[in-house]
mmCIF file of the N, C-alpha and C atoms, coordinates in Angstrom:
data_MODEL
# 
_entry.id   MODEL 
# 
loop_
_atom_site.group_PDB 
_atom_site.id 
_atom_site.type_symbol 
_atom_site.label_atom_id 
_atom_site.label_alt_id 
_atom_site.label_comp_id 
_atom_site.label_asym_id 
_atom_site.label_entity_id 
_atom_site.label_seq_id 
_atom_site.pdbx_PDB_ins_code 
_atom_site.Cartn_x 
_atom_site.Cartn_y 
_atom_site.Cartn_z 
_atom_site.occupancy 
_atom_site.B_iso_or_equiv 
_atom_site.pdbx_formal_charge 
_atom_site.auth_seq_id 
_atom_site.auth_comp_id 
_atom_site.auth_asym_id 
_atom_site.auth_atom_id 
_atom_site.pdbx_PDB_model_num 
ATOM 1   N N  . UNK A 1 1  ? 23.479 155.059 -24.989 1.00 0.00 ? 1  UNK A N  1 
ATOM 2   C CA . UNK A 1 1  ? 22.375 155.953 -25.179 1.00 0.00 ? 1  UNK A CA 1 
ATOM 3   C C  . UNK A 1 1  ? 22.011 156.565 -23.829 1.00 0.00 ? 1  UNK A C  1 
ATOM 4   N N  . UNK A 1 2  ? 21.636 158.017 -23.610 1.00 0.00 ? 2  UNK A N  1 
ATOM 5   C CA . UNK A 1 2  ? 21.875 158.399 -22.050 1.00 0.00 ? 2  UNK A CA 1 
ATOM 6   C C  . UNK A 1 2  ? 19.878 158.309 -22.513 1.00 0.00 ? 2  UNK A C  1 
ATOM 7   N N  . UNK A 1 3  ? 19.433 158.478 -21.246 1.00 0.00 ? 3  UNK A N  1 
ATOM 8   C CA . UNK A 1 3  ? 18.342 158.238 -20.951 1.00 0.00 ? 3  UNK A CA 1 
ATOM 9   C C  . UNK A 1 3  ? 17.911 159.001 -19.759 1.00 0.00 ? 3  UNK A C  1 
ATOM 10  N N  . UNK A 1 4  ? 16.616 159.801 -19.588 1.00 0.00 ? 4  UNK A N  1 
ATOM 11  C CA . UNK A 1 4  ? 16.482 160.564 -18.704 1.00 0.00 ? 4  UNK A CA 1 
ATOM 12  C C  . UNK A 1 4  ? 15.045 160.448 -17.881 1.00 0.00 ? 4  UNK A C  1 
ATOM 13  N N  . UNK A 1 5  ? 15.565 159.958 -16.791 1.00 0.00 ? 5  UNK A N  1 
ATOM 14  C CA . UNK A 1 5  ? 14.549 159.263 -16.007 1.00 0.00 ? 5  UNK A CA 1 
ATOM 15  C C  . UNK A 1 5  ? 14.191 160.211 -14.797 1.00 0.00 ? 5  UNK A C  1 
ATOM 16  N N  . UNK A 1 6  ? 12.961 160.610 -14.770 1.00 0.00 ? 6  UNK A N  1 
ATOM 17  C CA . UNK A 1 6  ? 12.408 161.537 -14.005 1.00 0.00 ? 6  UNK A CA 1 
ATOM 18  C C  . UNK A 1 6  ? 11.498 160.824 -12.858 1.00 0.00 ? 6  UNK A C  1 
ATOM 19  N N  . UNK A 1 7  ? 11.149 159.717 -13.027 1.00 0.00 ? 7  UNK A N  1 
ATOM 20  C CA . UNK A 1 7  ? 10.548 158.768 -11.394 1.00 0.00 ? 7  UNK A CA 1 
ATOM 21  C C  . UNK A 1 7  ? 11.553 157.861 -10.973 1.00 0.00 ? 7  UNK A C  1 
ATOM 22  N N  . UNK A 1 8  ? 11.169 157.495 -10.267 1.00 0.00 ? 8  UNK A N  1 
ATOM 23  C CA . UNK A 1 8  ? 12.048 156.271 -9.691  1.00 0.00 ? 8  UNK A CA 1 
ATOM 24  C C  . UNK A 1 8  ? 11.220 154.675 -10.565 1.00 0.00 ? 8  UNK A C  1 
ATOM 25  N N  . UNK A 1 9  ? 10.994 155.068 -11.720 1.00 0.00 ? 9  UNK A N  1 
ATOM 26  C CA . UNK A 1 9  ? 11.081 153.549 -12.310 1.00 0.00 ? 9  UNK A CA 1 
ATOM 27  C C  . UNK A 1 9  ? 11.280 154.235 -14.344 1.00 0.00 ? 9  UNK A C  1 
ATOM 28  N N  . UNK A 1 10 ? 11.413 153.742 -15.153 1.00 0.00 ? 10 UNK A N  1 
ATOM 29  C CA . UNK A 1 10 ? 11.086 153.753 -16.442 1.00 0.00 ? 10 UNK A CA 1 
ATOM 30  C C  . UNK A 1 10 ? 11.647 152.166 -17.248 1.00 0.00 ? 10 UNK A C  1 
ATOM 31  N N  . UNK A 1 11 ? 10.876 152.032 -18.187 1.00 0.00 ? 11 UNK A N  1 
ATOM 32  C CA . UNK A 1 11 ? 10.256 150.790 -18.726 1.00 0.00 ? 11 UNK A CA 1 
ATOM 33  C C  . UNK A 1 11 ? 12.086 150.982 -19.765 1.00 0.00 ? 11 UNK A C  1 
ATOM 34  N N  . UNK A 1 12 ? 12.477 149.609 -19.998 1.00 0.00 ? 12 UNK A N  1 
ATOM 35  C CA . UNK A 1 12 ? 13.223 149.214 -20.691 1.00 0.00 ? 12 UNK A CA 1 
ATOM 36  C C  . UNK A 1 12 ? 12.433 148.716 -22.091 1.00 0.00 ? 12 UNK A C  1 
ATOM 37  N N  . UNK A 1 13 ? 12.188 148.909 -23.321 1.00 0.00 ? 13 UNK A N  1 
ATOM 38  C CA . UNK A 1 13 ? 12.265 148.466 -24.669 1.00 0.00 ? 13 UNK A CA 1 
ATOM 39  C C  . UNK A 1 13 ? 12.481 147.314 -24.561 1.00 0.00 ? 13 UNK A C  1 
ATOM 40  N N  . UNK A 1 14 ? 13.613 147.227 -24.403 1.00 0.00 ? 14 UNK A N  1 
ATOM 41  C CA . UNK A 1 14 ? 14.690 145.825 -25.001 1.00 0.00 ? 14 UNK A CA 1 
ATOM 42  C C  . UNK A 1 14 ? 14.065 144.330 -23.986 1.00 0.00 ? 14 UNK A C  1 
ATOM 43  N N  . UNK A 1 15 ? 14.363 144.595 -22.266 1.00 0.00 ? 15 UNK A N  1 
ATOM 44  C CA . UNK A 1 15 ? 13.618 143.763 -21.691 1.00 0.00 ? 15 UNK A CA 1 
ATOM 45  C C  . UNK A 1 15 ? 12.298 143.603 -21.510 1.00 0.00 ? 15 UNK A C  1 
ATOM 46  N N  . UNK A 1 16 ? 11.658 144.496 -21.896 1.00 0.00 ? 16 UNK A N  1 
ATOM 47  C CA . UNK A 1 16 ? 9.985  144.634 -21.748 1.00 0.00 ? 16 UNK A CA 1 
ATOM 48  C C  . UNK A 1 16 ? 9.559  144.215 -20.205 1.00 0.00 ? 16 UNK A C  1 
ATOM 49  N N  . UNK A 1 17 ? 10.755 145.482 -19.451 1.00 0.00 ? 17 UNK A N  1 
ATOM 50  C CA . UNK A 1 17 ? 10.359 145.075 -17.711 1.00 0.00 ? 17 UNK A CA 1 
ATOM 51  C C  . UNK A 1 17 ? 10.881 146.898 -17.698 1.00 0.00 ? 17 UNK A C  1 
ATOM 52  N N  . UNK A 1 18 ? 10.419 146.853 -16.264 1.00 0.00 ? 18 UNK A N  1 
ATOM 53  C CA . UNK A 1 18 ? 10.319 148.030 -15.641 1.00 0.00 ? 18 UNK A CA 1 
ATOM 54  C C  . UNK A 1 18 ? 12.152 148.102 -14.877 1.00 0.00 ? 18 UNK A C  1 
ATOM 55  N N  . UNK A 1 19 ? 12.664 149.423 -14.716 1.00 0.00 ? 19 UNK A N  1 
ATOM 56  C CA . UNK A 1 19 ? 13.609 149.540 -13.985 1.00 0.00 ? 19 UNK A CA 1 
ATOM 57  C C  . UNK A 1 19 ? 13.311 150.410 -12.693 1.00 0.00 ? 19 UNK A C  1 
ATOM 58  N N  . UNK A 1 20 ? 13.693 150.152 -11.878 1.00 0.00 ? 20 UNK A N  1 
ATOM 59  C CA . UNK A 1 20 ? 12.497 150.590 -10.065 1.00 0.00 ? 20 UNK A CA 1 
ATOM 60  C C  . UNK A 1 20 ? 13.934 150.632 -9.443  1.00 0.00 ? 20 UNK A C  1 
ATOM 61  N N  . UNK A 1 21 ? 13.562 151.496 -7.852  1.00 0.00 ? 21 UNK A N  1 
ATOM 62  C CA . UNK A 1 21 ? 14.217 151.546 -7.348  1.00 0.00 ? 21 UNK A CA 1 
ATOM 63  C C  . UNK A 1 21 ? 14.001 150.811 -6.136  1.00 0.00 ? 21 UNK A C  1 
ATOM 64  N N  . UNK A 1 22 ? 14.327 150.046 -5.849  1.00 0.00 ? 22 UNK A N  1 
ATOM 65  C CA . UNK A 1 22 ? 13.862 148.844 -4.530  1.00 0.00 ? 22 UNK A CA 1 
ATOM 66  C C  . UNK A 1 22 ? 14.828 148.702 -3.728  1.00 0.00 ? 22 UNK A C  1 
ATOM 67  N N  . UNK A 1 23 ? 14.184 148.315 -2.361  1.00 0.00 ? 23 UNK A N  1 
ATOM 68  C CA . UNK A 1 23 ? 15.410 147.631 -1.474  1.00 0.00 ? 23 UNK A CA 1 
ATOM 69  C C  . UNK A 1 23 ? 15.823 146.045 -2.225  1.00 0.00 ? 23 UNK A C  1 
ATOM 70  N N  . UNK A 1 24 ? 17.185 145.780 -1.585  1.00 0.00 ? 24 UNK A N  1 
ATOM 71  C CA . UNK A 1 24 ? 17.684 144.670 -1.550  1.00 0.00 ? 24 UNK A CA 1 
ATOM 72  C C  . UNK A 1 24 ? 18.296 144.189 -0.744  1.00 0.00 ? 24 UNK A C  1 
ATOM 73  N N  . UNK A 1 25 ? 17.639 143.321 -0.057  1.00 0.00 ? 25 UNK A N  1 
ATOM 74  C CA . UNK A 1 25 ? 17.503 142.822 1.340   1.00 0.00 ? 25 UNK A CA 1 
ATOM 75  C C  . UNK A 1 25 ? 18.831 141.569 1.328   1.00 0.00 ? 25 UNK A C  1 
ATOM 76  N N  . UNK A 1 26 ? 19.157 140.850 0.393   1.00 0.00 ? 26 UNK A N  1 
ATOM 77  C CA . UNK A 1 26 ? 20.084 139.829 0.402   1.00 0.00 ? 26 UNK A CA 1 
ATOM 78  C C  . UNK A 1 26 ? 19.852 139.363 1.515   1.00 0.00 ? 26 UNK A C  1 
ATOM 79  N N  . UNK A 1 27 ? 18.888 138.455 2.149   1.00 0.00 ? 27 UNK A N  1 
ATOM 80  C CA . UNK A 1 27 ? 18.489 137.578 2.699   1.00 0.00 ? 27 UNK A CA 1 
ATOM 81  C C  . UNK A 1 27 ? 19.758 136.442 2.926   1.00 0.00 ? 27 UNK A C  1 
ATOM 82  N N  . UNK A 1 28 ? 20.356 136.275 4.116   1.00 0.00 ? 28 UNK A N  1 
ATOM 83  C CA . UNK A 1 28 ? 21.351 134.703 4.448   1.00 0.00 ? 28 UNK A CA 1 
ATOM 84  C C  . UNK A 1 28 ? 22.754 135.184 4.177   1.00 0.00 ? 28 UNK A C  1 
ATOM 85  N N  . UNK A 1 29 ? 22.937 136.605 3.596   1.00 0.00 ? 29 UNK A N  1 
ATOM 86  C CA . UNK A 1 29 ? 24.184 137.471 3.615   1.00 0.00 ? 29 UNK A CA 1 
ATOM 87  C C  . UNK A 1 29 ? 24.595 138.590 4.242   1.00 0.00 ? 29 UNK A C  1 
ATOM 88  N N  . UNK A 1 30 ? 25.771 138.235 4.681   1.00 0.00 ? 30 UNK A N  1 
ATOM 89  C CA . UNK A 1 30 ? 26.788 139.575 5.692   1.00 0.00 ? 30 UNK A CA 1 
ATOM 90  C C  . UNK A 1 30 ? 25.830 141.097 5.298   1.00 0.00 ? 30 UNK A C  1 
ATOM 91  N N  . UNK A 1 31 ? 25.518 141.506 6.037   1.00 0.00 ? 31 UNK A N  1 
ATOM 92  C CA . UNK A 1 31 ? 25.138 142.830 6.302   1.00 0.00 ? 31 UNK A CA 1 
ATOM 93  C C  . UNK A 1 31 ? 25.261 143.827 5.238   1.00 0.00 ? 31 UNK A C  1 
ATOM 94  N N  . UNK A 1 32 ? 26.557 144.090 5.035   1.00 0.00 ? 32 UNK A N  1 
ATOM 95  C CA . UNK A 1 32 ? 27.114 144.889 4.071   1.00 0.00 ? 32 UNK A CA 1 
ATOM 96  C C  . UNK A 1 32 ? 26.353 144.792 2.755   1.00 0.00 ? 32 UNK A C  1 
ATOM 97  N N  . UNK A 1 33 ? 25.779 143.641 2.311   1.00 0.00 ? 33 UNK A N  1 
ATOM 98  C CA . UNK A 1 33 ? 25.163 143.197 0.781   1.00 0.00 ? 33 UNK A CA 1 
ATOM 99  C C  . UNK A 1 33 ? 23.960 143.544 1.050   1.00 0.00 ? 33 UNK A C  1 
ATOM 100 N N  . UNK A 1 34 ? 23.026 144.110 1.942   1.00 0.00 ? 34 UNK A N  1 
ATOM 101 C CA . UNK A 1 34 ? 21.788 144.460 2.384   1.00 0.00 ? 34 UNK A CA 1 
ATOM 102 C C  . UNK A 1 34 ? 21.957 146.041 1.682   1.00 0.00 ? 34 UNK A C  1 
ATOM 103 N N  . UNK A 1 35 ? 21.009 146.671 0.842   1.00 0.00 ? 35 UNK A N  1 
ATOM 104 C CA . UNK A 1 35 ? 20.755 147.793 0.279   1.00 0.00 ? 35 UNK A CA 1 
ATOM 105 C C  . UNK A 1 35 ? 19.463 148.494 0.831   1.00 0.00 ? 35 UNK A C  1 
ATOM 106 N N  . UNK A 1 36 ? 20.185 149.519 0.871   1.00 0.00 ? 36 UNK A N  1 
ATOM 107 C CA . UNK A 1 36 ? 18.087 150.012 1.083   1.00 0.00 ? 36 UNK A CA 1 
ATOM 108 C C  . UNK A 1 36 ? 17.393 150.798 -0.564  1.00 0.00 ? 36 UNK A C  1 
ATOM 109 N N  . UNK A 1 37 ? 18.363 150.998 -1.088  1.00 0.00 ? 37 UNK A N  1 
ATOM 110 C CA . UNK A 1 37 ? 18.128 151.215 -2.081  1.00 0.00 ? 37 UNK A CA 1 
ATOM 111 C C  . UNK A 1 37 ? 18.802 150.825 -3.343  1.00 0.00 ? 37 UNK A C  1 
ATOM 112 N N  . UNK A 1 38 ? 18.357 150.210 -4.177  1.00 0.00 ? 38 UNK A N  1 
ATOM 113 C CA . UNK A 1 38 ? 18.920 149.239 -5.462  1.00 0.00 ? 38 UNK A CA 1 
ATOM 114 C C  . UNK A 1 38 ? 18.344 149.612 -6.934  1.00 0.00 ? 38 UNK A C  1 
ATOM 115 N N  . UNK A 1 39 ? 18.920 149.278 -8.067  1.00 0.00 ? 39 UNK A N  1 
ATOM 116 C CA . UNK A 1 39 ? 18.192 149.002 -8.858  1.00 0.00 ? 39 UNK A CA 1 
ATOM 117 C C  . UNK A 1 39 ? 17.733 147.852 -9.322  1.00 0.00 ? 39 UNK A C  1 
ATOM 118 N N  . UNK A 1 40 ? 16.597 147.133 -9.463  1.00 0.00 ? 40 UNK A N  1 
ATOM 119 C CA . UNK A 1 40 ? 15.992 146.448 -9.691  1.00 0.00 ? 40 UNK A CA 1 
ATOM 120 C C  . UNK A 1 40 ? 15.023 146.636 -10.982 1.00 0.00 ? 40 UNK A C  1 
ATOM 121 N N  . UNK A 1 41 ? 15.359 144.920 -11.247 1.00 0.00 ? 41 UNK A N  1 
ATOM 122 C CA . UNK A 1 41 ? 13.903 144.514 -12.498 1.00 0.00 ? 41 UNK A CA 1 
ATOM 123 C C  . UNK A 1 41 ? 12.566 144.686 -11.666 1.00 0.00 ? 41 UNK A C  1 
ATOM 124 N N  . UNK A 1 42 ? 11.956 144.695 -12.634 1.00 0.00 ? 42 UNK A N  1 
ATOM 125 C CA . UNK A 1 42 ? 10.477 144.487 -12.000 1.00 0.00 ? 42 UNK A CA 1 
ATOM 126 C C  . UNK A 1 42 ? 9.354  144.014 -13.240 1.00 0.00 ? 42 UNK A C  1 
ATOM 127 N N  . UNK A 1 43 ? 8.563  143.438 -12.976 1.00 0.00 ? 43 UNK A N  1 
ATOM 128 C CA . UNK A 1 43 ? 7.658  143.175 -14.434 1.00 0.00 ? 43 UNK A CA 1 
ATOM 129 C C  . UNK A 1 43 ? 6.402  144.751 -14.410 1.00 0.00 ? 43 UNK A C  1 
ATOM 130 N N  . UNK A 1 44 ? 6.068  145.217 -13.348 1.00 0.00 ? 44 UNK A N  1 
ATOM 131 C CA . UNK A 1 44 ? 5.112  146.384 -12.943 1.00 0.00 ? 44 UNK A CA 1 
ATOM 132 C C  . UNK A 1 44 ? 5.810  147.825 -12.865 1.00 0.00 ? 44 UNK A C  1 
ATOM 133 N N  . UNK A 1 45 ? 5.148  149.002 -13.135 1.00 0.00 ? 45 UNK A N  1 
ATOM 134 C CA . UNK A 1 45 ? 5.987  150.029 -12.938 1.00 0.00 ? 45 UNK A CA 1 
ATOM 135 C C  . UNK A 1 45 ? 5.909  150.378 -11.523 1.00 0.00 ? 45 UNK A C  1 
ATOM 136 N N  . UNK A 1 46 ? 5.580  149.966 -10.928 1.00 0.00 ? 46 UNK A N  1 
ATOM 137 C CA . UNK A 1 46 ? 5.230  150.273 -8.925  1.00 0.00 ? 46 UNK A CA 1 
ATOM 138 C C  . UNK A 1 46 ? 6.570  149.120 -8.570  1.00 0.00 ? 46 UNK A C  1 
ATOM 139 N N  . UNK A 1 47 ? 6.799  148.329 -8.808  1.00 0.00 ? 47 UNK A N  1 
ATOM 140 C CA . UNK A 1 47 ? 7.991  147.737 -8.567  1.00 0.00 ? 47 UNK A CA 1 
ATOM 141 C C  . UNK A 1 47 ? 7.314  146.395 -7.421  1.00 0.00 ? 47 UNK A C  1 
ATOM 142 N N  . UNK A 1 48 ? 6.060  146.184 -7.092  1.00 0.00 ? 48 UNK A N  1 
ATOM 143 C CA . UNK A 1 48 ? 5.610  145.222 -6.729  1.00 0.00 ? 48 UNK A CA 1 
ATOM 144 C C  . UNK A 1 48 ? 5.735  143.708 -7.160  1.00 0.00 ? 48 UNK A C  1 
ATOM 145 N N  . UNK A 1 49 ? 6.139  143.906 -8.338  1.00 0.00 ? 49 UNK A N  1 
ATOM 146 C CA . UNK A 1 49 ? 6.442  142.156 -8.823  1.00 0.00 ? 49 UNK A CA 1 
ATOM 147 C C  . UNK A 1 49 ? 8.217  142.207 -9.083  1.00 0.00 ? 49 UNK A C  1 
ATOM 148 N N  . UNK A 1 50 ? 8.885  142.267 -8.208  1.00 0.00 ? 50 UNK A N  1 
ATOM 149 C CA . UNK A 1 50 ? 10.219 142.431 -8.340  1.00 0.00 ? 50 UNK A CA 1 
ATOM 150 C C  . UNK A 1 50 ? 10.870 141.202 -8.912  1.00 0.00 ? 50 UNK A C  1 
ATOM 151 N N  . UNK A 1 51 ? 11.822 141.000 -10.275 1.00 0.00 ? 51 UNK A N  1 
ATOM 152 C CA . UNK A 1 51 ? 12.240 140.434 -10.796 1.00 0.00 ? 51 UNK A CA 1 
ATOM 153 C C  . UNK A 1 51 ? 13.270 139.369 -9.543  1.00 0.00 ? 51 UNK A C  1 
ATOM 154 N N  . UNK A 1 52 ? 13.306 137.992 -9.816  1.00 0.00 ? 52 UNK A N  1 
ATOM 155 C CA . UNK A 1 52 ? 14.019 137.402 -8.521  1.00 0.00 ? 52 UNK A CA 1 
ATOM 156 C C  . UNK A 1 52 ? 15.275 137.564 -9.071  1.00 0.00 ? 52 UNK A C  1 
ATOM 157 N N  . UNK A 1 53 ? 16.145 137.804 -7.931  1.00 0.00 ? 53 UNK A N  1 
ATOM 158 C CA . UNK A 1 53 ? 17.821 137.883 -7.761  1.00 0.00 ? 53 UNK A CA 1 
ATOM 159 C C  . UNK A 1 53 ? 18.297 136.583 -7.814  1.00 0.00 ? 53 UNK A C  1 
ATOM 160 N N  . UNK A 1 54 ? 19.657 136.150 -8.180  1.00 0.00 ? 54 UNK A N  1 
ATOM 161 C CA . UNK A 1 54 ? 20.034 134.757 -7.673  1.00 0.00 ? 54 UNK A CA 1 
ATOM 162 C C  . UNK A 1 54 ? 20.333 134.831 -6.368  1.00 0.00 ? 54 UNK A C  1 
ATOM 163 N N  . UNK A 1 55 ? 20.490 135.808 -5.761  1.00 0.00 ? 55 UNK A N  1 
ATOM 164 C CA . UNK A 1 55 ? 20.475 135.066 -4.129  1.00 0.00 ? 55 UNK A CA 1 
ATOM 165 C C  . UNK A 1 55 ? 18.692 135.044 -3.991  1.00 0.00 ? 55 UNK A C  1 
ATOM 166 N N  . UNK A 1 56 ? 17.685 135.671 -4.682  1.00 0.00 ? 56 UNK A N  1 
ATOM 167 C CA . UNK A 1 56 ? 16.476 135.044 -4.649  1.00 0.00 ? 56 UNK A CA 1 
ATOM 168 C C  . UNK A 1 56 ? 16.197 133.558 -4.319  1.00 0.00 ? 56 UNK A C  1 
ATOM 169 N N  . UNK A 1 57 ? 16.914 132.939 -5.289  1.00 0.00 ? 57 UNK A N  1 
ATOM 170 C CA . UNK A 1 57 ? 16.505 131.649 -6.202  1.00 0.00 ? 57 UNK A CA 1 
ATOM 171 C C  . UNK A 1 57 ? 17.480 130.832 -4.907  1.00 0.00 ? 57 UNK A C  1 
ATOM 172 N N  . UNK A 1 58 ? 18.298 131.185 -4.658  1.00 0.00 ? 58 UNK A N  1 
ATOM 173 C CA . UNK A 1 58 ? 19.134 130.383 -3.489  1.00 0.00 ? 58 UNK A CA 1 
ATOM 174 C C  . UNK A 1 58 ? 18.397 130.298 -2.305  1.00 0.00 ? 58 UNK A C  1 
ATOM 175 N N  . UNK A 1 59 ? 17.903 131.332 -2.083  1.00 0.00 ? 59 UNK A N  1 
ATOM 176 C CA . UNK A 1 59 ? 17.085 131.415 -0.654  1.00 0.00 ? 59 UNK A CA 1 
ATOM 177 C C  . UNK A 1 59 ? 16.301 130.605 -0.715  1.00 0.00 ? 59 UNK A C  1 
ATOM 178 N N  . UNK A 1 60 ? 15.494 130.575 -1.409  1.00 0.00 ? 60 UNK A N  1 
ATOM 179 C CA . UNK A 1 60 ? 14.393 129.820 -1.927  1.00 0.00 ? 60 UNK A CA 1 
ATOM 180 C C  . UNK A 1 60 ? 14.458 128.057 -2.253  1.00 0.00 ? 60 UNK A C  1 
ATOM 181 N N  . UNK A 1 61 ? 15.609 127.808 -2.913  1.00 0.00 ? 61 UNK A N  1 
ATOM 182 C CA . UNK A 1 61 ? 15.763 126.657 -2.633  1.00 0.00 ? 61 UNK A CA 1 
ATOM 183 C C  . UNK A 1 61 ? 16.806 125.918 -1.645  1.00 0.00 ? 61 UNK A C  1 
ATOM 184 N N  . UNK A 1 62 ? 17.141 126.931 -0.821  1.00 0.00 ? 62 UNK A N  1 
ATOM 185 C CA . UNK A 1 62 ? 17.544 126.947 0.594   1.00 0.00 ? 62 UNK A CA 1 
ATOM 186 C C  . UNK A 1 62 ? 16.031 126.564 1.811   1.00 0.00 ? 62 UNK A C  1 
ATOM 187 N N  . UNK A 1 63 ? 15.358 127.275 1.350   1.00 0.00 ? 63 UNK A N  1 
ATOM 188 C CA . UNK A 1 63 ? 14.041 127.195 2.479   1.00 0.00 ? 63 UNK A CA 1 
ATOM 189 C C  . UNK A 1 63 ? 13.212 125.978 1.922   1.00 0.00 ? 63 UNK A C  1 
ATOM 190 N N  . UNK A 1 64 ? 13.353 125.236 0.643   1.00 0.00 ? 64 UNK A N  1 
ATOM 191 C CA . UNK A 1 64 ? 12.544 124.202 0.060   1.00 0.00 ? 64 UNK A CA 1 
ATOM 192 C C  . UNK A 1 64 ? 13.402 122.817 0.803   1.00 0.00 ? 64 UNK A C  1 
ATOM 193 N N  . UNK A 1 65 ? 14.768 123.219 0.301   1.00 0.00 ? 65 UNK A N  1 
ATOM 194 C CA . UNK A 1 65 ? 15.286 121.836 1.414   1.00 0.00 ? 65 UNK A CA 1 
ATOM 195 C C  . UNK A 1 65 ? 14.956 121.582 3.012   1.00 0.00 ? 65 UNK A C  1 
ATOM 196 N N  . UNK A 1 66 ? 15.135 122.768 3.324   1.00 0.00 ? 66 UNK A N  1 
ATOM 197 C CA . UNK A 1 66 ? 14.458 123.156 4.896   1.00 0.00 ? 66 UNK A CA 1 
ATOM 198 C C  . UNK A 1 66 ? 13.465 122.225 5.205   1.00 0.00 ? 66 UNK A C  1 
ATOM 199 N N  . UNK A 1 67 ? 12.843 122.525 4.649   1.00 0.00 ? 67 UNK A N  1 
ATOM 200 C CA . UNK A 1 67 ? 10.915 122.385 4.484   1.00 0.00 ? 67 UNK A CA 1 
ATOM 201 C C  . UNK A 1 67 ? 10.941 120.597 4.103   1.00 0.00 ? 67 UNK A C  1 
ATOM 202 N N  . UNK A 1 68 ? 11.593 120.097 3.167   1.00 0.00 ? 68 UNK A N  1 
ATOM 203 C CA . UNK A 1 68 ? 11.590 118.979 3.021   1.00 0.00 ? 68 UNK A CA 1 
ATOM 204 C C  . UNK A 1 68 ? 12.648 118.366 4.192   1.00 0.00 ? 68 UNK A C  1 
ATOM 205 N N  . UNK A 1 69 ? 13.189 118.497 4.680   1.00 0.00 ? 69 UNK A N  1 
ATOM 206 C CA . UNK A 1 69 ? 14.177 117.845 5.797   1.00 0.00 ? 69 UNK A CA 1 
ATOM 207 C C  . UNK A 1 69 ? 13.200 118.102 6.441   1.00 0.00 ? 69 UNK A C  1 
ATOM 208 N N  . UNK A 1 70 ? 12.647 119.007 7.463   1.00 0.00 ? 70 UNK A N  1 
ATOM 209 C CA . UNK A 1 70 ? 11.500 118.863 8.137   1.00 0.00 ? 70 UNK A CA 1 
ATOM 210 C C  . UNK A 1 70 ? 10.696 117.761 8.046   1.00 0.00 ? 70 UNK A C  1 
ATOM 211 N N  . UNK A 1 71 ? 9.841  118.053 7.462   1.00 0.00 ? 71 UNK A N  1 
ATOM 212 C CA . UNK A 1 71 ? 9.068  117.045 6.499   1.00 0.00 ? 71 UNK A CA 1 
ATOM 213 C C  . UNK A 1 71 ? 9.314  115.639 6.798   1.00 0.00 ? 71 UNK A C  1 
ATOM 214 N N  . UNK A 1 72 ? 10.249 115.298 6.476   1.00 0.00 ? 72 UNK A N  1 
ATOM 215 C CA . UNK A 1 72 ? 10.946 114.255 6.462   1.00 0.00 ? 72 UNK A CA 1 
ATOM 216 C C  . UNK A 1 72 ? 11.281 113.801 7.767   1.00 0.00 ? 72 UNK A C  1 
ATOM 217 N N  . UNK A 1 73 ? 11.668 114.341 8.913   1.00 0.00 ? 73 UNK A N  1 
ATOM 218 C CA . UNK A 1 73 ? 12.026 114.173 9.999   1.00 0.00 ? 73 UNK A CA 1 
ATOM 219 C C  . UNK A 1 73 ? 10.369 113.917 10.960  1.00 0.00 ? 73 UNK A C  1 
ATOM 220 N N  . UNK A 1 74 ? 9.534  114.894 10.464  1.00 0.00 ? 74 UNK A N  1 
ATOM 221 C CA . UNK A 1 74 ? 8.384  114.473 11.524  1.00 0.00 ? 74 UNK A CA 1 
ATOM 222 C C  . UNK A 1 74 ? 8.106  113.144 11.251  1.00 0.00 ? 74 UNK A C  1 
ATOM 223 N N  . UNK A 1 75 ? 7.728  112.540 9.693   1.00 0.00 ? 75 UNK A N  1 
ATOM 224 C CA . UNK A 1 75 ? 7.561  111.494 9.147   1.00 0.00 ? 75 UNK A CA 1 
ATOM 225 C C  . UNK A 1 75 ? 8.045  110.710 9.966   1.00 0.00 ? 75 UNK A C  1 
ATOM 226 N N  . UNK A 1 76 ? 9.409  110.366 10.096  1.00 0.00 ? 76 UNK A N  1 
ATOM 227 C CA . UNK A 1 76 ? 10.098 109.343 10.968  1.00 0.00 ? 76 UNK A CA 1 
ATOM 228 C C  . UNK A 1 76 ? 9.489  109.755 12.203  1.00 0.00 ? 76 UNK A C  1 
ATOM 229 N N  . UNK A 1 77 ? 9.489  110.373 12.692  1.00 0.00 ? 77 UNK A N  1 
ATOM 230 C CA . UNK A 1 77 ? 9.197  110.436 13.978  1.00 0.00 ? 77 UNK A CA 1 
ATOM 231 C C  . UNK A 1 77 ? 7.909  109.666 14.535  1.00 0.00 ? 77 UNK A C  1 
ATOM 232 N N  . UNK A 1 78 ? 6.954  110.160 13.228  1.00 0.00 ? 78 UNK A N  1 
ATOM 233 C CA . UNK A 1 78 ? 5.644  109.610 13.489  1.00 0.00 ? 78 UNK A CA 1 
ATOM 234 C C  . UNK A 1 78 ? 5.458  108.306 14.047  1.00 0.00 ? 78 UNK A C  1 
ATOM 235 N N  . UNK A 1 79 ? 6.629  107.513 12.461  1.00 0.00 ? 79 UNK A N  1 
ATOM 236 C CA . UNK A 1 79 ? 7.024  105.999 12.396  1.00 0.00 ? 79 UNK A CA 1 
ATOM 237 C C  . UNK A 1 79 ? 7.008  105.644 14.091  1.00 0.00 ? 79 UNK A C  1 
ATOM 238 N N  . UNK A 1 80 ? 8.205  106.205 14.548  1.00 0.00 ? 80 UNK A N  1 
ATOM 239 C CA . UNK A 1 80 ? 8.790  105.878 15.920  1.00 0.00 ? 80 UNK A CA 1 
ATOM 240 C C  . UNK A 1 80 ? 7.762  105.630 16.825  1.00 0.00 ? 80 UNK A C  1 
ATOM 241 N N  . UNK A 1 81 ? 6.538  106.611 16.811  1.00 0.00 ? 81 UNK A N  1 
ATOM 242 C CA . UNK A 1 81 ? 5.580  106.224 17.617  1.00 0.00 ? 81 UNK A CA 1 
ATOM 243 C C  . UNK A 1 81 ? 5.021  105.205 17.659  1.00 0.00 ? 81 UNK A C  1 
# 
């Protein structure tokens, strides 16, 4: 079905989300995978609540292990004192 989109966002039916035009930053990947301009989900038509990517969800529980190894390391440390 062609579809004729006159902003840089219009609402999908089927997903009941917005289609936006956003950067995509690919965060923890080679350069090349960095976009300045993408298409993206979004739940808003301003594109402010941007649907998460799986390199989202990786980053993210990339920075949660972080955070808990941290965590974890001052702990001992404390001990040591």
């Amino acid at each position: 079905m062609e579809r004729v989109v006159e902003k840089e966002s219009t609402f999908s039916v089927v997903l009941r989300k917005w289609f936006v035009v956003a950067p995509y930053l690919a965060e923890g990947l080679p350069a090349i995978f960095r976009l300045e301009a993408a298409l993206r989900l979004a739940d808003d038509e301003d594109g402010t609540s941007l649907v998460p990517t799986p390199d989202d969800h990786r980053l993210a529980a990339e920075r949660s292990r972080a955070d808990a190894a941290e965590a974890e390391l001052a702990r001992l440390r404390e001990r040591l004192r």
